[in-house]
Biotite code that builds the C-alpha atoms (Angstrom):
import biotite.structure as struc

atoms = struc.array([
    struc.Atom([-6.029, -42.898, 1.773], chain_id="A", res_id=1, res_name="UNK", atom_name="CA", element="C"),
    struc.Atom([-5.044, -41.173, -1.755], chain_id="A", res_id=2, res_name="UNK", atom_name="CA", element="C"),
    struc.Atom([-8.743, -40.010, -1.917], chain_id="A", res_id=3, res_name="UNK", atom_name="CA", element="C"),
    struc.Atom([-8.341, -38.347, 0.927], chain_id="A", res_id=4, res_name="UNK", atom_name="CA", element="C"),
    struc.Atom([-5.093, -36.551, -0.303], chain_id="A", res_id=5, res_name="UNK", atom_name="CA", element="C"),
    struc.Atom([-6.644, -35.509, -3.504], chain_id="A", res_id=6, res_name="UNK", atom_name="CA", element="C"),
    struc.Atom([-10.003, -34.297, -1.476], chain_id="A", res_id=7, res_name="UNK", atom_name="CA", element="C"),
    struc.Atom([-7.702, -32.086, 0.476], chain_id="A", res_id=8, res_name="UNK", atom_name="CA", element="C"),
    struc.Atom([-5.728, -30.523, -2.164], chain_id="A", res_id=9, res_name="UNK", atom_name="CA", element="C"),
    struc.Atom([-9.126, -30.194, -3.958], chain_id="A", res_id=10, res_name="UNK", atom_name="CA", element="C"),
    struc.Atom([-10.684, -28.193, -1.189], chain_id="A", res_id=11, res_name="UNK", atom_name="CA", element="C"),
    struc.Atom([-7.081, -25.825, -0.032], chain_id="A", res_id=12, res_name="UNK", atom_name="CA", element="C"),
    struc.Atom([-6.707, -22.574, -1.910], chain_id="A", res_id=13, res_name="UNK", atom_name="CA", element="C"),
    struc.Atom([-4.575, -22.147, -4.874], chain_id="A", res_id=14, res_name="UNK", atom_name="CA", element="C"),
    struc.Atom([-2.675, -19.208, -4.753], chain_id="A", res_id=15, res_name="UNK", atom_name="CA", element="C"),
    struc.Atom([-3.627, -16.526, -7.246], chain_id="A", res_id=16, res_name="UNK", atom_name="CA", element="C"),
    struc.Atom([-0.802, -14.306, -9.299], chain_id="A", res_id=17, res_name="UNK", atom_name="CA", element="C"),
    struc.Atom([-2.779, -11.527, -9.213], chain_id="A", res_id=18, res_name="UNK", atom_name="CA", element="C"),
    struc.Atom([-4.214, -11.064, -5.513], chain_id="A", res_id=19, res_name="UNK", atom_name="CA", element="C"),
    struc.Atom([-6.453, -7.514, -4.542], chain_id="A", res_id=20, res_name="UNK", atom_name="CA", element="C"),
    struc.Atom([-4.384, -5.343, -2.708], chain_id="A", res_id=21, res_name="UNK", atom_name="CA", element="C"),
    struc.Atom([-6.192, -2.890, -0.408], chain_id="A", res_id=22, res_name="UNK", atom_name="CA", element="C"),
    struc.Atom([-6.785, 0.847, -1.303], chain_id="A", res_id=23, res_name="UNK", atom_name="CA", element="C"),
    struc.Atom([-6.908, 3.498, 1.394], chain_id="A", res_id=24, res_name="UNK", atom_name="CA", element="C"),
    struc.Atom([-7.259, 7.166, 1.421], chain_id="A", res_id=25, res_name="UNK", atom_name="CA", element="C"),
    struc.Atom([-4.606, 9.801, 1.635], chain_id="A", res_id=26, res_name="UNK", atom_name="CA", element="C"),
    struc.Atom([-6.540, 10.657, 4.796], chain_id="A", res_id=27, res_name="UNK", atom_name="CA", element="C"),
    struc.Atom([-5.800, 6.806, 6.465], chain_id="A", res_id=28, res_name="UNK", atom_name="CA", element="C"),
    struc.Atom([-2.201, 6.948, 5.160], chain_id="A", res_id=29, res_name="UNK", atom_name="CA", element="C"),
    struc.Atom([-1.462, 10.565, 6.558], chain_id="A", res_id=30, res_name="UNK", atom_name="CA", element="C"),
    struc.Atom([-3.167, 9.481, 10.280], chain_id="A", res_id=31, res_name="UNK", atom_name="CA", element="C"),
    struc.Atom([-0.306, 6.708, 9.956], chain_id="A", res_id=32, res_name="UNK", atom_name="CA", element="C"),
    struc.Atom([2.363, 8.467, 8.596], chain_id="A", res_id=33, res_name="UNK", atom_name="CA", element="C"),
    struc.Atom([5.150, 8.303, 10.776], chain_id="A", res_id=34, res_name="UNK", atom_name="CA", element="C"),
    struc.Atom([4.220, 4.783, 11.190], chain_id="A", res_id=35, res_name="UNK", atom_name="CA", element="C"),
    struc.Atom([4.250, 3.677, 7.360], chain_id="A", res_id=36, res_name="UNK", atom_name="CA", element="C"),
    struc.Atom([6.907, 6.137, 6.126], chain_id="A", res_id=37, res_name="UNK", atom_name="CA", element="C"),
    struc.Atom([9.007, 6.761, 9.136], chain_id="A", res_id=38, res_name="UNK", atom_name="CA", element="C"),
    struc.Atom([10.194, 8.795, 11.932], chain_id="A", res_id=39, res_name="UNK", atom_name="CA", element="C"),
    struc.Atom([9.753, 12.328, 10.802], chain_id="A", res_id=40, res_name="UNK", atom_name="CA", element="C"),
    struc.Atom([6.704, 12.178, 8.475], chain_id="A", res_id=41, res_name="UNK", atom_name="CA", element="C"),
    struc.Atom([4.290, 14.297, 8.967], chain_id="A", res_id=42, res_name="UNK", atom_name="CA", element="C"),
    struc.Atom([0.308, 13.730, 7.811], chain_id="A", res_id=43, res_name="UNK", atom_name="CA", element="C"),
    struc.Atom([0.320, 16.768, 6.046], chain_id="A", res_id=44, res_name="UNK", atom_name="CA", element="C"),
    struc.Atom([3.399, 16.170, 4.443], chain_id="A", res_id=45, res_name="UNK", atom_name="CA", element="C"),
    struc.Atom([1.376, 12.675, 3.425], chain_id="A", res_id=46, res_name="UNK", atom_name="CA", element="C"),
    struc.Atom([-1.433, 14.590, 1.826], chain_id="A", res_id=47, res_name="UNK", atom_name="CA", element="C"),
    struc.Atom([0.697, 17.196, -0.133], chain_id="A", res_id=48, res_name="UNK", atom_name="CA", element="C"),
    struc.Atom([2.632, 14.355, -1.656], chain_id="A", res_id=49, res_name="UNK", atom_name="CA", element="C"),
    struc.Atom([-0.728, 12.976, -2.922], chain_id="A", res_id=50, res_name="UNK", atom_name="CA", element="C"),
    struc.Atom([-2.194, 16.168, -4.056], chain_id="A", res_id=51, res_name="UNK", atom_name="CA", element="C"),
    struc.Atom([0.895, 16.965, -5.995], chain_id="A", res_id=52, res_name="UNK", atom_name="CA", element="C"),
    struc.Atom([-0.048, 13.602, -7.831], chain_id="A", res_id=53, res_name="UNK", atom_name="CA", element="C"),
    struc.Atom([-3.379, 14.228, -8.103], chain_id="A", res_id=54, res_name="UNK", atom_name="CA", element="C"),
    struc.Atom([-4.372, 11.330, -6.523], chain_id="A", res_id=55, res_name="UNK", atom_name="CA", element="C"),
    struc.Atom([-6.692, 10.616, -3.495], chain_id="A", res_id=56, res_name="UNK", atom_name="CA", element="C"),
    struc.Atom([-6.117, 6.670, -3.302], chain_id="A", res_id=57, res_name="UNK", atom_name="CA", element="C"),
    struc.Atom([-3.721, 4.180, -2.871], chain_id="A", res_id=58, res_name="UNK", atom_name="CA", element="C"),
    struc.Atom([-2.384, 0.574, -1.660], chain_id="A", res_id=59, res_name="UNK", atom_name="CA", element="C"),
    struc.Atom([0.377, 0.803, 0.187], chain_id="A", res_id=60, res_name="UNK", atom_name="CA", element="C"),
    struc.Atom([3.340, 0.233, -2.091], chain_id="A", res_id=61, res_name="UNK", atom_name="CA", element="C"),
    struc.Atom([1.978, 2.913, -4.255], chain_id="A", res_id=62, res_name="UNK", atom_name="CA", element="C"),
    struc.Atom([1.890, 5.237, -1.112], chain_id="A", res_id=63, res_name="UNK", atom_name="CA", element="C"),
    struc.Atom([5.036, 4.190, -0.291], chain_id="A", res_id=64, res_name="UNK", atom_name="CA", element="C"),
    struc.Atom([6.486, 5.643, -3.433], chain_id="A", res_id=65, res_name="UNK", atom_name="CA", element="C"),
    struc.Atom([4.449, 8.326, -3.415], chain_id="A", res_id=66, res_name="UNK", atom_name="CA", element="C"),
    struc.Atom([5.604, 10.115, -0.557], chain_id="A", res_id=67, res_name="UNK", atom_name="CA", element="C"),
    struc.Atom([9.082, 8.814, -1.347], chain_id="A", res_id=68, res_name="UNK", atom_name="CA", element="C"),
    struc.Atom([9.458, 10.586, -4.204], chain_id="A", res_id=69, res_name="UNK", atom_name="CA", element="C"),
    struc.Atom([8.003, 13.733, -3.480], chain_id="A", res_id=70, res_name="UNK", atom_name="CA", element="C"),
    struc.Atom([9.965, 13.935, -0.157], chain_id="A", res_id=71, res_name="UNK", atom_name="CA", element="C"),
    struc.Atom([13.025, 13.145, -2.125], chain_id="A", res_id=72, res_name="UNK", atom_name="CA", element="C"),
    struc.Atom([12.420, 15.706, -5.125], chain_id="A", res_id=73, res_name="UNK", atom_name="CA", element="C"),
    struc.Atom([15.100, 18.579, -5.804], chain_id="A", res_id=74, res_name="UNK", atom_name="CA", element="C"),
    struc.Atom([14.079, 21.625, -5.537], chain_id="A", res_id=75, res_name="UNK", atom_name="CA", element="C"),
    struc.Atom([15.973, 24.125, -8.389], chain_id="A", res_id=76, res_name="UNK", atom_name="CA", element="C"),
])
């Protein structure tokens, strides 16, 4: 019975620290904006957030901040 223990554990996954989030587009995150960032959100307000940081790419908790930041930005 242990072998069978230790053949188990042998074949389940060990977790990784450093797992590959997915990267989407500015396009995929704007056609799910309200969705992702909340009521309100508009796509293109999505995509100007991303071209004012020159990026076109993303996983989500980068998106996330993305367009949290730039909606939140002061205007002086």
């Amino acid at each position: 019975m242990a072998d069978t223990d230790k053949a188990a554990q042998a074949e389940a996954p060990t977790p990784t620290a450093v797992q590959n989030p997915e990267i989407y587009t500015a396009q995929e995150f704007a056609q799910a904006a309200e969705k992702l960032f909340g009521p309100g959100t508009r796509d293109y307000t999505v995509l100007a957030a991303f071209q004012y940081v020159k990026k076109d790419k993303a996983t989500k908790a980068e998106a996330v901040k993305i367009v949290h930041d730039f909606r939140n930005k002061t205007i002086d």
